[in-house]
Biopython code that builds the backbone (N, CA, C, O; Angstrom):
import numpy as np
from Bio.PDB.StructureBuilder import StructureBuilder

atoms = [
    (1, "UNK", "N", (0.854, -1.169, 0.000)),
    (1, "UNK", "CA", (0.000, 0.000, 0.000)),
    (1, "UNK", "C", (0.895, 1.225, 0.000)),
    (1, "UNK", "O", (1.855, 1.397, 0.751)),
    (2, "UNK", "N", (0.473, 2.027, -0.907)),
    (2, "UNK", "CA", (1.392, 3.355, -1.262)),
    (2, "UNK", "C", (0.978, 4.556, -0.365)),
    (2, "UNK", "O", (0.052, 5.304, -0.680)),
    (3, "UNK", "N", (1.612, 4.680, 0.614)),
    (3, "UNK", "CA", (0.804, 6.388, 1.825)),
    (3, "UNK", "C", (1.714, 7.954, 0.952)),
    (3, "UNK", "O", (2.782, 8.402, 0.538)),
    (4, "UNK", "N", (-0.168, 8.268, 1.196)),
    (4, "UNK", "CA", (0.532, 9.796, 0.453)),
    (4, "UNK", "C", (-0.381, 10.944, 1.716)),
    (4, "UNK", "O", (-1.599, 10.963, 1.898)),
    (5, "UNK", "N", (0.428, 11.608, 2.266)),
    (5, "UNK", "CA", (-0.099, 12.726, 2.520)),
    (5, "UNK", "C", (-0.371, 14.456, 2.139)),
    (5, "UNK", "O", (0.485, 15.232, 1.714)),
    (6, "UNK", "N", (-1.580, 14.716, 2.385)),
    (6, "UNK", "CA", (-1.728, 15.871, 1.517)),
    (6, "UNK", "C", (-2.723, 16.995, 2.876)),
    (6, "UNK", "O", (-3.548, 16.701, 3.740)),
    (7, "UNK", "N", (-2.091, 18.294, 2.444)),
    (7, "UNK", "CA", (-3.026, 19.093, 2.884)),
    (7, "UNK", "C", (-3.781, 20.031, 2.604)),
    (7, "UNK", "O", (-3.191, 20.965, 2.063)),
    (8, "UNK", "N", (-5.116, 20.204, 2.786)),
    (8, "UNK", "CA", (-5.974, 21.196, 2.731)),
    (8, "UNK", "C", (-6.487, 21.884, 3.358)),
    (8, "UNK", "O", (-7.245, 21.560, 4.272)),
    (9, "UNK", "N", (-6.138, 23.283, 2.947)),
    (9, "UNK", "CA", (-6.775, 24.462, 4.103)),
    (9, "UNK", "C", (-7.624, 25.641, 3.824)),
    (9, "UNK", "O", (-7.338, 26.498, 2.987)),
    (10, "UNK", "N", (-8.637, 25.643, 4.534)),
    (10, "UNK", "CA", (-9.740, 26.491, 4.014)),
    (10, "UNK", "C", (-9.323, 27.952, 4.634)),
    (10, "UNK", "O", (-8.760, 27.972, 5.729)),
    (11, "UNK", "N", (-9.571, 29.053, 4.006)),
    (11, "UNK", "CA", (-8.883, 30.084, 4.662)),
    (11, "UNK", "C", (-10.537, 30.856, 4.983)),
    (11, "UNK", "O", (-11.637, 30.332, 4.810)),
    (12, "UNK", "N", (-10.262, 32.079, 5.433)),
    (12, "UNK", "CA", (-12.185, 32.675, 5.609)),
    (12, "UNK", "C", (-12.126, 33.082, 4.335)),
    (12, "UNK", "O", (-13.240, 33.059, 3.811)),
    (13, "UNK", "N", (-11.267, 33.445, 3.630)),
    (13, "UNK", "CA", (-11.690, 34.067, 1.432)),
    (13, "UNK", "C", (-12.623, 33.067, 1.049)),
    (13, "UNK", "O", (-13.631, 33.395, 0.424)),
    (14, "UNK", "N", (-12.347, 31.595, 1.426)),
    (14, "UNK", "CA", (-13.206, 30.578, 1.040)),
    (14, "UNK", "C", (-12.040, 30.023, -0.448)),
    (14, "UNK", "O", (-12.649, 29.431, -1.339)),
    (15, "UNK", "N", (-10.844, 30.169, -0.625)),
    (15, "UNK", "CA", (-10.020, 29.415, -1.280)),
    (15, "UNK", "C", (-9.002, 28.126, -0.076)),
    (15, "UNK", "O", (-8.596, 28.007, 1.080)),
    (16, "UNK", "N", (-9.046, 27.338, -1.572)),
    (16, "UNK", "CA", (-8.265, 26.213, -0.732)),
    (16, "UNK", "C", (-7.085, 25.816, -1.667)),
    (16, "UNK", "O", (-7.125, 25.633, -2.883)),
    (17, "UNK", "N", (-5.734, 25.700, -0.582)),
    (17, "UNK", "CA", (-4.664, 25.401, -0.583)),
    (17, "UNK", "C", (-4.227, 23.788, -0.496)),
    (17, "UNK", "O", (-4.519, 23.132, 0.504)),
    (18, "UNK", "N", (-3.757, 23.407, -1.230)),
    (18, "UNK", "CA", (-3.029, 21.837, -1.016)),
    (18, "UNK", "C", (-1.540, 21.406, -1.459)),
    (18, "UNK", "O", (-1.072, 21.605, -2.580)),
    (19, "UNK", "N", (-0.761, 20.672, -0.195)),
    (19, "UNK", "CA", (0.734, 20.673, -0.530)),
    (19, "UNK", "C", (0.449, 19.367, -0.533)),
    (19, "UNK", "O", (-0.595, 18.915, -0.065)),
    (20, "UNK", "N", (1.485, 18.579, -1.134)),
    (20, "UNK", "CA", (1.606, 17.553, -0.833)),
    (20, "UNK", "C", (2.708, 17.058, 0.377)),
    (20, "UNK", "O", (2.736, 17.951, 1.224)),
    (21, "UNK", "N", (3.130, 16.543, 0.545)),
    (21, "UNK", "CA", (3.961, 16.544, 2.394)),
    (21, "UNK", "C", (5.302, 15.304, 2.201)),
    (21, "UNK", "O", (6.468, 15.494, 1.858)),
    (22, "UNK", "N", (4.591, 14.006, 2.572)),
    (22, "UNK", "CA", (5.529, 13.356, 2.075)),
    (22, "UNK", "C", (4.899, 12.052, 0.976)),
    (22, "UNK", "O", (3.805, 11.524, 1.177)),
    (23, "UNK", "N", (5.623, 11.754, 0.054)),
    (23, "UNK", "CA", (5.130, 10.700, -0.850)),
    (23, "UNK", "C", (6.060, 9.015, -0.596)),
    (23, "UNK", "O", (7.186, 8.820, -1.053)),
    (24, "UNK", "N", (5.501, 8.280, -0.023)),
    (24, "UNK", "CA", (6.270, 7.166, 0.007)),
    (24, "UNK", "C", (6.629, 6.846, -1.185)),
    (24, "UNK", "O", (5.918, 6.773, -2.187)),
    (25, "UNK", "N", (7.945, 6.620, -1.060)),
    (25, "UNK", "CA", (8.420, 5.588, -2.453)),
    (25, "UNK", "C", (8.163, 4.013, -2.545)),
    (25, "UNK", "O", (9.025, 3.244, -2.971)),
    (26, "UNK", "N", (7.075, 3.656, -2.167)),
    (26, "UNK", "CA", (7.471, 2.066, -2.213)),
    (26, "UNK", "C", (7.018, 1.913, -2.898)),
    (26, "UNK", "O", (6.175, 2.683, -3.357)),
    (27, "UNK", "N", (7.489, 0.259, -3.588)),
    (27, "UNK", "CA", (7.041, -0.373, -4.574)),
    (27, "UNK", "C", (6.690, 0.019, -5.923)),
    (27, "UNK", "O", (7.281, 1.020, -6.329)),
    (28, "UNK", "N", (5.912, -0.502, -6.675)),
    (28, "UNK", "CA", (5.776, -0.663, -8.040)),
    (28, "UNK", "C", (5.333, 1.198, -8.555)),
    (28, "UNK", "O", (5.978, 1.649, -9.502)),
    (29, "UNK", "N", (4.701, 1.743, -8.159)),
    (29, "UNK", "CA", (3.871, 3.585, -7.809)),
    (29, "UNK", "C", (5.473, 3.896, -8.016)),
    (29, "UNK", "O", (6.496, 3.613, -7.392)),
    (30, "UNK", "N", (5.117, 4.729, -9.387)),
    (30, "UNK", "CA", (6.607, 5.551, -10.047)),
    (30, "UNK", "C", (6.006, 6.964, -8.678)),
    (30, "UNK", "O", (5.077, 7.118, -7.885)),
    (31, "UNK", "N", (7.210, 7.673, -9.110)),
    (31, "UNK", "CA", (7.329, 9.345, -8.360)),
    (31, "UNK", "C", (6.059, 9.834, -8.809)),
    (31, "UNK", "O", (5.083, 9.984, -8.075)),
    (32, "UNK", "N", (6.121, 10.199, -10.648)),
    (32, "UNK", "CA", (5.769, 10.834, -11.356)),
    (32, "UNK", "C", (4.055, 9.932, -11.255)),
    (32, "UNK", "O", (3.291, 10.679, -11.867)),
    (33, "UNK", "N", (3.382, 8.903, -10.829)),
    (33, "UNK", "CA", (2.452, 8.511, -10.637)),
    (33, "UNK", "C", (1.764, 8.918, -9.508)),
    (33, "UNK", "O", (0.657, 9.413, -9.719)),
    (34, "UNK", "N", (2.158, 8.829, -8.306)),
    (34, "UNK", "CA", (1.954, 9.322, -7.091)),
    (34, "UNK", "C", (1.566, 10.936, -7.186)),
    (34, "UNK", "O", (0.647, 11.576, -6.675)),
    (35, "UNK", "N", (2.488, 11.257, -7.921)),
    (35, "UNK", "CA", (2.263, 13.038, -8.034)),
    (35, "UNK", "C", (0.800, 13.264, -8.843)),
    (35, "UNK", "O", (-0.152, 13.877, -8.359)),
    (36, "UNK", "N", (0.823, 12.660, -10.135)),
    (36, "UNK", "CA", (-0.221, 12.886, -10.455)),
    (36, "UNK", "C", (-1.607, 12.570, -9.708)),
    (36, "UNK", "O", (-2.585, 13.278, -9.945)),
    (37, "UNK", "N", (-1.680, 11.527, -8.827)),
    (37, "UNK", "CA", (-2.400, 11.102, -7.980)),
    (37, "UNK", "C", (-3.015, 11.932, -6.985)),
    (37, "UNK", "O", (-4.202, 12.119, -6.719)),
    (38, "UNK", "N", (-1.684, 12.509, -6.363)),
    (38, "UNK", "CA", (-2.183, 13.771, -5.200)),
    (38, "UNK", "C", (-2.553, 15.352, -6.159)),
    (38, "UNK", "O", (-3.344, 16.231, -5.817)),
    (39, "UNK", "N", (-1.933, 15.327, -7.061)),
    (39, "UNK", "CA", (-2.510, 16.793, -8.000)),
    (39, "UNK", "C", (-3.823, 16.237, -8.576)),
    (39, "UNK", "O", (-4.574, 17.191, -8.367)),
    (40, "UNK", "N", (-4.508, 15.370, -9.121)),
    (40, "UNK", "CA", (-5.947, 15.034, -9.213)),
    (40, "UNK", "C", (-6.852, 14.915, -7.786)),
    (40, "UNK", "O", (-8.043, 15.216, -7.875)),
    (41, "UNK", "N", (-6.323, 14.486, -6.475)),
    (41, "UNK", "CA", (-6.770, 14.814, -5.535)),
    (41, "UNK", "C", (-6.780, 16.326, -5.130)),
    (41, "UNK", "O", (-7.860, 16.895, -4.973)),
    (42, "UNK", "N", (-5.665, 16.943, -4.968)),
    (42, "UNK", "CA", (-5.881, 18.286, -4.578)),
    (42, "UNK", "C", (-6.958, 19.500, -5.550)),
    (42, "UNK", "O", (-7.693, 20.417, -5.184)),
    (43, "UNK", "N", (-6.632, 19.001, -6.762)),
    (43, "UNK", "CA", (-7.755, 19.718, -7.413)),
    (43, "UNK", "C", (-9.577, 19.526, -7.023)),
    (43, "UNK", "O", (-10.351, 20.447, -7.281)),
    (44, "UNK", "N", (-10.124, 18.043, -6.303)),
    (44, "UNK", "CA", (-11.376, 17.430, -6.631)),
    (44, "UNK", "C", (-11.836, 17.334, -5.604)),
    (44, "UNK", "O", (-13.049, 17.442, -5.425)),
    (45, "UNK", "N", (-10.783, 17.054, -4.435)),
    (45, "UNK", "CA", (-11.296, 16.753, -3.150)),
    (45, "UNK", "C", (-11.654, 18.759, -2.185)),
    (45, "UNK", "O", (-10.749, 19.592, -2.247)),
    (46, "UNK", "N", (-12.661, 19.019, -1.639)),
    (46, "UNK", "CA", (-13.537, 20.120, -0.978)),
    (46, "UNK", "C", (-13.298, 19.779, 0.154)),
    (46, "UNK", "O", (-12.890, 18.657, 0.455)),
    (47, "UNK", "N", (-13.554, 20.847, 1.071)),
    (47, "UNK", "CA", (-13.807, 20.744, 2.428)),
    (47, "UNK", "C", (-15.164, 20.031, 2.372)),
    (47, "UNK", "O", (-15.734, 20.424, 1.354)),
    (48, "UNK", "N", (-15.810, 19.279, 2.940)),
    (48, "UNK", "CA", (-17.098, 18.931, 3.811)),
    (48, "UNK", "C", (-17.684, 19.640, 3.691)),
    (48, "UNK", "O", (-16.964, 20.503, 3.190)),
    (49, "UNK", "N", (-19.034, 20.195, 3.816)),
    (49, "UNK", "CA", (-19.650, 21.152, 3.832)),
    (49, "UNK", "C", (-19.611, 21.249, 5.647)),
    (49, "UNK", "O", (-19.131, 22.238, 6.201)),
    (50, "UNK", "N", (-20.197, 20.053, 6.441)),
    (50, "UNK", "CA", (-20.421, 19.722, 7.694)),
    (50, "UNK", "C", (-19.387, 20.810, 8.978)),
    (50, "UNK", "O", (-19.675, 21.365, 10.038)),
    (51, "UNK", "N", (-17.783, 20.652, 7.919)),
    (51, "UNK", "CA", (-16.975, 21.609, 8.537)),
    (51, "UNK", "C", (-16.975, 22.610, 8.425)),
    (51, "UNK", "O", (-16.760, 23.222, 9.471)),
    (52, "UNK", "N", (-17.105, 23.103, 7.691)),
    (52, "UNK", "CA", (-17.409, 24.812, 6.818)),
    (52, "UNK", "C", (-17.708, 25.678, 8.071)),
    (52, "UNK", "O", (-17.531, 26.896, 8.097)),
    (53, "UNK", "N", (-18.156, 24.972, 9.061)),
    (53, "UNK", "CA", (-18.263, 26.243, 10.395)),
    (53, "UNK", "C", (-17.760, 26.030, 11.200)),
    (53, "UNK", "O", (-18.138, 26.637, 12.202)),
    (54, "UNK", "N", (-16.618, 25.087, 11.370)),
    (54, "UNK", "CA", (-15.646, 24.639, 12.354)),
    (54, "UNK", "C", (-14.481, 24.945, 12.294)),
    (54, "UNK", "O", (-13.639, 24.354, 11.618)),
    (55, "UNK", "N", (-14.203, 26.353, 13.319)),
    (55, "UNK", "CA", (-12.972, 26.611, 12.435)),
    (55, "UNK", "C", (-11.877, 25.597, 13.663)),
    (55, "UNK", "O", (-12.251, 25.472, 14.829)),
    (56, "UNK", "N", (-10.495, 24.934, 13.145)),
    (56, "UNK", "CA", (-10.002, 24.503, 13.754)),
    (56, "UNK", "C", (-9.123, 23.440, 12.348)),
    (56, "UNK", "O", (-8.840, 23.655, 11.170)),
    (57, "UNK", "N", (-8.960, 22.379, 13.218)),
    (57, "UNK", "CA", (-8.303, 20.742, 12.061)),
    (57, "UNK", "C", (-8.850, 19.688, 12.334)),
    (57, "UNK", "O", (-8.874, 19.094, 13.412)),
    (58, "UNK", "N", (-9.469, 19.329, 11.019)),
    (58, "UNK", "CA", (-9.944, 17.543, 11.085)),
    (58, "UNK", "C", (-8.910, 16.740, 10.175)),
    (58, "UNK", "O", (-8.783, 16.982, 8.975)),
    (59, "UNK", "N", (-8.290, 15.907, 10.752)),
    (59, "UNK", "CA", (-7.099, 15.043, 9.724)),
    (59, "UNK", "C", (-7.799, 13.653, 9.788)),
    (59, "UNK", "O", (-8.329, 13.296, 10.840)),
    (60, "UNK", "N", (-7.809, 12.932, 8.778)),
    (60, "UNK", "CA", (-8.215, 11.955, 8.300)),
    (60, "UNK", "C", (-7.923, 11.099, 7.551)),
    (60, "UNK", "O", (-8.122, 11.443, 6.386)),
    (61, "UNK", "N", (-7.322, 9.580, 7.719)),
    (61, "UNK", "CA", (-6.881, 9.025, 6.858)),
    (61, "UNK", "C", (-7.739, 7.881, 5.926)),
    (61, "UNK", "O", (-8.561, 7.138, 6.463)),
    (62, "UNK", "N", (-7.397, 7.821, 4.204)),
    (62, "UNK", "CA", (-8.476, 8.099, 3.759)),
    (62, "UNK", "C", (-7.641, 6.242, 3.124)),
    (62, "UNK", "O", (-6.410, 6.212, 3.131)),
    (63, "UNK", "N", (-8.193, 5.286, 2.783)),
    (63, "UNK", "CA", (-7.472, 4.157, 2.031)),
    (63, "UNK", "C", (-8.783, 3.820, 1.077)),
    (63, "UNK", "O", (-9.958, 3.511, 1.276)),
    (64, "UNK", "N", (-7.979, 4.037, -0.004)),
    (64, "UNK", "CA", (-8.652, 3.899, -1.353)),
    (64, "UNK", "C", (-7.949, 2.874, -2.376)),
    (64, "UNK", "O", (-6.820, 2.514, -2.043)),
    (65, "UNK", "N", (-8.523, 2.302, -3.707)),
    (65, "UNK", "CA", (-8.046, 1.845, -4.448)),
    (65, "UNK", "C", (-8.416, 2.159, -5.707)),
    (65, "UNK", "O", (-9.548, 2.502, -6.047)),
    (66, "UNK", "N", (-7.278, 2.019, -6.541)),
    (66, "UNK", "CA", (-7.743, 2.792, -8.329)),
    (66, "UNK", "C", (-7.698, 1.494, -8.881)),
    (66, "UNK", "O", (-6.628, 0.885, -8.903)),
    (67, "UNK", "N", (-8.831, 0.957, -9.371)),
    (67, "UNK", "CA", (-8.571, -0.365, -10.132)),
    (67, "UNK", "C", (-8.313, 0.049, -11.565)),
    (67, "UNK", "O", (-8.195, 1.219, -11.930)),
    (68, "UNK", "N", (-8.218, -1.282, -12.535)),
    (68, "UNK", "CA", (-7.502, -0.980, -13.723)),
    (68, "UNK", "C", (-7.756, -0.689, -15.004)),
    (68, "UNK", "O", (-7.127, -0.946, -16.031)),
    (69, "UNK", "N", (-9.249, 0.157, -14.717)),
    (69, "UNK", "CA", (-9.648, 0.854, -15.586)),
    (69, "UNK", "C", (-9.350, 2.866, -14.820)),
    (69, "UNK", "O", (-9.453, 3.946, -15.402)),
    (70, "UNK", "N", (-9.084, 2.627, -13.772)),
    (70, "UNK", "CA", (-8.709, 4.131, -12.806)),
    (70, "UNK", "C", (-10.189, 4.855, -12.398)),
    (70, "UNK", "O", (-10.662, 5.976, -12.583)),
    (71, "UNK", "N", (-10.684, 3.557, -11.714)),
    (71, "UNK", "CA", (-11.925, 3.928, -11.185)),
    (71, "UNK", "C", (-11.525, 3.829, -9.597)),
    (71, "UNK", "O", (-10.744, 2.972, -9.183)),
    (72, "UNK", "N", (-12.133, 4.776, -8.784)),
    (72, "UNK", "CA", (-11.665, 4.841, -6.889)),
    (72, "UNK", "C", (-12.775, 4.380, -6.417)),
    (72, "UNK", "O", (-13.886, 4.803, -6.737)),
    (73, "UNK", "N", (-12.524, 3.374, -5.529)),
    (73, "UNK", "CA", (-13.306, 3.008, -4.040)),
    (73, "UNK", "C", (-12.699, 2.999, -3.782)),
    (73, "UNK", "O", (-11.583, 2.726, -4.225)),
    (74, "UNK", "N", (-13.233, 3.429, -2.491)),
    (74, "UNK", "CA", (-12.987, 3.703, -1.253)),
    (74, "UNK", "C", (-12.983, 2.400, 0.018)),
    (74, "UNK", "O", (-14.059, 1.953, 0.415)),
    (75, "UNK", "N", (-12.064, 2.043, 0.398)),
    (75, "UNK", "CA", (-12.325, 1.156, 1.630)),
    (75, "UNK", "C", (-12.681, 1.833, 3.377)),
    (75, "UNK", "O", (-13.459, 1.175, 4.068)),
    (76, "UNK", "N", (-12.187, 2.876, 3.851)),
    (76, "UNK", "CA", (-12.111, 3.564, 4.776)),
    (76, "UNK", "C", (-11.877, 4.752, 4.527)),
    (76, "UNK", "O", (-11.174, 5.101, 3.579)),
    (77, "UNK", "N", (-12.596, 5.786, 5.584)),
    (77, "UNK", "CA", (-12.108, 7.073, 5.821)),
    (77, "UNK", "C", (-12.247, 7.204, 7.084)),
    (77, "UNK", "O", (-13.185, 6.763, 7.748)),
    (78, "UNK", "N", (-11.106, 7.956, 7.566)),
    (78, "UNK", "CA", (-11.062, 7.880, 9.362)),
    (78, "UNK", "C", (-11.530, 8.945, 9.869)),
    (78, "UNK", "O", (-10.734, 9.807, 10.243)),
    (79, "UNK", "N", (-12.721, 9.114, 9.985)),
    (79, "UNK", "CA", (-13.452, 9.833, 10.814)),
    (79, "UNK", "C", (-14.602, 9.381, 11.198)),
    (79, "UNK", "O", (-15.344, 8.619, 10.579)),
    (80, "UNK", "N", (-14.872, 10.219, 13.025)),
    (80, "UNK", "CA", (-15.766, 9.911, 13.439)),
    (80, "UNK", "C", (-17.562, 10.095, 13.347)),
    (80, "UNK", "O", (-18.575, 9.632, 13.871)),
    (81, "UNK", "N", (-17.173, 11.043, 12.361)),
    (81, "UNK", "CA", (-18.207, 11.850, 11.980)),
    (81, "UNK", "C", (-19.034, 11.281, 10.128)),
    (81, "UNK", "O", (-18.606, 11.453, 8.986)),
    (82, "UNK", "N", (-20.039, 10.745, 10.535)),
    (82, "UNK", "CA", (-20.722, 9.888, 8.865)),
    (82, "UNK", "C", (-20.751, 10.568, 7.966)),
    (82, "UNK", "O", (-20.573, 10.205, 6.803)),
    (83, "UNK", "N", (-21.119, 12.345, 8.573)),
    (83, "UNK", "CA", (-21.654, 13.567, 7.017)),
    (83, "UNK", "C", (-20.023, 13.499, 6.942)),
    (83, "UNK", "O", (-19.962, 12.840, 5.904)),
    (84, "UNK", "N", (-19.040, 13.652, 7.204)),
    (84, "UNK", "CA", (-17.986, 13.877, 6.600)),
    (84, "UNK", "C", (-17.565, 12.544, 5.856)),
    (84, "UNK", "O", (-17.106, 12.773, 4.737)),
    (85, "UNK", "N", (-17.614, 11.117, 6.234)),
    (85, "UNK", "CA", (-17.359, 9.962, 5.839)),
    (85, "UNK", "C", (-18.363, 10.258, 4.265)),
    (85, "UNK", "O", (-17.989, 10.550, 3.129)),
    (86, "UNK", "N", (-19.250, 10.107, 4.638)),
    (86, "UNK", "CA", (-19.940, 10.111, 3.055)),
    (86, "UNK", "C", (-19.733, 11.037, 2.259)),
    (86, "UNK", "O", (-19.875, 10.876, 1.047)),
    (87, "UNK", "N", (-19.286, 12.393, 2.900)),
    (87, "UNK", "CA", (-18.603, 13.366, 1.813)),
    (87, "UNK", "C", (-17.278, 12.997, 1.125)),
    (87, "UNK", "O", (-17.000, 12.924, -0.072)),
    (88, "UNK", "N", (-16.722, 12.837, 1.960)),
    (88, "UNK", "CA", (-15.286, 12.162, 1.503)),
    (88, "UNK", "C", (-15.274, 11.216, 0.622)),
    (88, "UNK", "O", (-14.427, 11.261, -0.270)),
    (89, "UNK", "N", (-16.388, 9.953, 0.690)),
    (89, "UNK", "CA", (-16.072, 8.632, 0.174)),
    (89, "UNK", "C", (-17.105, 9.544, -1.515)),
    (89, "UNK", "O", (-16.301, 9.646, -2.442)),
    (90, "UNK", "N", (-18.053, 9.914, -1.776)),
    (90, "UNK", "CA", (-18.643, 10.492, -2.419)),
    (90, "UNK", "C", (-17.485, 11.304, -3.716)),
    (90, "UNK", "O", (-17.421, 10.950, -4.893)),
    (91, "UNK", "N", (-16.593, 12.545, -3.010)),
    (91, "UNK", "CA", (-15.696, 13.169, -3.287)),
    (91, "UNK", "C", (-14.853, 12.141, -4.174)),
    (91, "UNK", "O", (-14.595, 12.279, -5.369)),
    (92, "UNK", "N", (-14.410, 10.897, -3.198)),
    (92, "UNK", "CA", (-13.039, 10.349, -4.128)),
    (92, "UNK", "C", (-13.491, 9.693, -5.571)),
    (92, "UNK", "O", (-13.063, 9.815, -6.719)),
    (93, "UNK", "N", (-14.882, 8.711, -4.787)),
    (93, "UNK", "CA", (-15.724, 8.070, -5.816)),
    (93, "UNK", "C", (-15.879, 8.954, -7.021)),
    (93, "UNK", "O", (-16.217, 8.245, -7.970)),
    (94, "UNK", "N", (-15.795, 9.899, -7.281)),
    (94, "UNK", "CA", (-16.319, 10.362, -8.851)),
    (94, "UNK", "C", (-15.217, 10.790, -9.409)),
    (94, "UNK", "O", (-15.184, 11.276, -10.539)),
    (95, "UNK", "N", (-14.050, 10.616, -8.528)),
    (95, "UNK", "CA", (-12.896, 10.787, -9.325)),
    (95, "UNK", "C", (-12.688, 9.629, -10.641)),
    (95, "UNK", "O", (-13.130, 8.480, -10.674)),
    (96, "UNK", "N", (-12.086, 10.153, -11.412)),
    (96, "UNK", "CA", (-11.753, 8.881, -12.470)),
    (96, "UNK", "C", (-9.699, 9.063, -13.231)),
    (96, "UNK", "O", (-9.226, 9.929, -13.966)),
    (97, "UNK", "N", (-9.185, 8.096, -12.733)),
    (97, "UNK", "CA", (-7.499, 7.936, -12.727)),
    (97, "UNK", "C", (-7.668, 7.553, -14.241)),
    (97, "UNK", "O", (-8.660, 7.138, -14.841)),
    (98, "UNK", "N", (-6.350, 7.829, -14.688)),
    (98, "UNK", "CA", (-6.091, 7.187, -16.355)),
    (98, "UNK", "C", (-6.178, 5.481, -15.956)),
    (98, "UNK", "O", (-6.238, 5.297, -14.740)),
    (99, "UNK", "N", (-6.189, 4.476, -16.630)),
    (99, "UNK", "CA", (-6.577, 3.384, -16.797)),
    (99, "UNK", "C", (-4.702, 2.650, -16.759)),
    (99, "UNK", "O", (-3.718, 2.953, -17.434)),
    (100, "UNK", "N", (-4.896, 1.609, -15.637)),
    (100, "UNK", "CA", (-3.278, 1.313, -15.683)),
    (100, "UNK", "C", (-2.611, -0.074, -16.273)),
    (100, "UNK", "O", (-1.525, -0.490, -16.676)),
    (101, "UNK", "N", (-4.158, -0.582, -16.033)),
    (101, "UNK", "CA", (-4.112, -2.077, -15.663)),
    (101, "UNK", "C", (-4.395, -2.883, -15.215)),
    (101, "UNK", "O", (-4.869, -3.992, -15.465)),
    (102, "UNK", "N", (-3.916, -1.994, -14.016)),
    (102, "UNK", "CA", (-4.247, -3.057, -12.733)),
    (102, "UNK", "C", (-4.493, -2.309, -11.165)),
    (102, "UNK", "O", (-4.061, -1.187, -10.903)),
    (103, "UNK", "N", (-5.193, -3.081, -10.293)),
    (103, "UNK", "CA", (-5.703, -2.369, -8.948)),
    (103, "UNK", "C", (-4.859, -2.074, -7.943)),
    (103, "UNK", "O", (-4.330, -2.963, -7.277)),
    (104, "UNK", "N", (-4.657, -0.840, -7.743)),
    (104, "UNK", "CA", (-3.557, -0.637, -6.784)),
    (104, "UNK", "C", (-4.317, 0.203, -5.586)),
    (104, "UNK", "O", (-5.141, 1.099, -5.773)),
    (105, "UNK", "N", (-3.919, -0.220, -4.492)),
    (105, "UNK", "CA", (-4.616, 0.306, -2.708)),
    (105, "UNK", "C", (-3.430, 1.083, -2.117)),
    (105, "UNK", "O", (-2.242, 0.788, -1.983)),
    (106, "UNK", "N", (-4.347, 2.473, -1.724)),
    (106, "UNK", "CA", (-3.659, 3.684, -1.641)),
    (106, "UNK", "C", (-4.069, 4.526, -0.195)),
    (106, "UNK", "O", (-5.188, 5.026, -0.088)),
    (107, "UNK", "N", (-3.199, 4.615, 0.745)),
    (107, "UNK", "CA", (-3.927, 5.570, 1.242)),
    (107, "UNK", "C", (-3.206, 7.095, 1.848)),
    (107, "UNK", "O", (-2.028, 7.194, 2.191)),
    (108, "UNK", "N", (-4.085, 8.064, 1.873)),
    (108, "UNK", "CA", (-3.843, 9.711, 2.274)),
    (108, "UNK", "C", (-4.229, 9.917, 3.321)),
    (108, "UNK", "O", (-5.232, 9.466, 3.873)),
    (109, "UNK", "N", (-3.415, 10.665, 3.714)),
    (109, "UNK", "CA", (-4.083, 11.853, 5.035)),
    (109, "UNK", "C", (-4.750, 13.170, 4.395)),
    (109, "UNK", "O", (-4.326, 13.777, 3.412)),
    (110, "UNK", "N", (-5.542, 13.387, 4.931)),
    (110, "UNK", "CA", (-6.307, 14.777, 4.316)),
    (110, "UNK", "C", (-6.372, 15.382, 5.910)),
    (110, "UNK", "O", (-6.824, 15.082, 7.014)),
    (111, "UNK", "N", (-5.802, 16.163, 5.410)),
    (111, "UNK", "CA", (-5.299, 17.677, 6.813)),
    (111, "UNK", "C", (-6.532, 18.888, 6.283)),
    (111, "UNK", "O", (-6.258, 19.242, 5.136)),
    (112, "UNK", "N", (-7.673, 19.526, 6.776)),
    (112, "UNK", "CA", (-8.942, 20.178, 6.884)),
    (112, "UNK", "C", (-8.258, 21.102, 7.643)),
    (112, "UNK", "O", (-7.933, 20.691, 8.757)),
    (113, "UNK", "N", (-7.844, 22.596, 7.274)),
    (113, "UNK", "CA", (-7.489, 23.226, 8.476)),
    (113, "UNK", "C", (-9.093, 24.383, 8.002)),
    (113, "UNK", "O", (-9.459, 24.690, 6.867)),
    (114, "UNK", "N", (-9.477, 24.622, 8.813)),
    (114, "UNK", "CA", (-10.650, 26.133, 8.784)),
    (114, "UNK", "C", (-9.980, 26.924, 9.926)),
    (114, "UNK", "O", (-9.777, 26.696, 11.119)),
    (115, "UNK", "N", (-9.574, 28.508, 8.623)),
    (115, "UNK", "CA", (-9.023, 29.260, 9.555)),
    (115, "UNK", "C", (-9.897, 30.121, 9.760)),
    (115, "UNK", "O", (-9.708, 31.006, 10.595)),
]
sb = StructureBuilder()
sb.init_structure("model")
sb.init_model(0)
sb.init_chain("A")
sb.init_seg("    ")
for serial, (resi, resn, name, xyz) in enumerate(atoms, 1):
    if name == "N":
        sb.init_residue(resn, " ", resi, " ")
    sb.init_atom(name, np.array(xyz, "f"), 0.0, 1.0, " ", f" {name:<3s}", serial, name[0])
structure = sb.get_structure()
């Protein structure tokens, strides 16, 4: 399983910021794959709506898989909270990855800061 962490931060303008942090190198997941991975996430993935009035940090780790047409399910998202779980799993789900091959299981941290 390939861990990528990424962050997103809602500022009060209502724009959002995303770095990527650190990218594991393991296994078969080139550099240049991973990157594209977290830059299609940082573009698609929103704050929650649920948080939108919380100002503070919800971090959450999210394990997904792109099978080998580069379609995402979702296996887990770590939070305690369901409106954010179904936002999240909703969010990744309509993402669509270029087509690789084959199914690879992935998971992120998503850092929520509301300043």
């Amino acid at each position: 399983m390939k861990t990528i962490v990424l962050f997103l931060a809602l500022l009060v303008a209502g724009s959002a910021t995303a770095m990527p942090v650190n990218n594991t190198p393991a296994a078969a997941t080139s550099a240049a794959q991973q990157e594209y991975i977290v830059n299609t996430i940082r573009q698609a993935i929103h704050l929650p709506e649920v948080l939108k009035t919380q100002v503070g940090q919800q971090r959450m780790l999210v394990v997904f898989t792109i099978d080998a047409e580069g379609r995402v399910k979702v296996q887990e998202v770590g939070s305690g909270n369901q409106l954010v779980k179904t936002s999240i799993t909703r969010q990744f789900e309509n993402l669509q990855f270029a087509a690789t091959g084959k199914t690879e299981m992935y998971s992120i941290w998503l850092n929520f800061n509301v300043l």
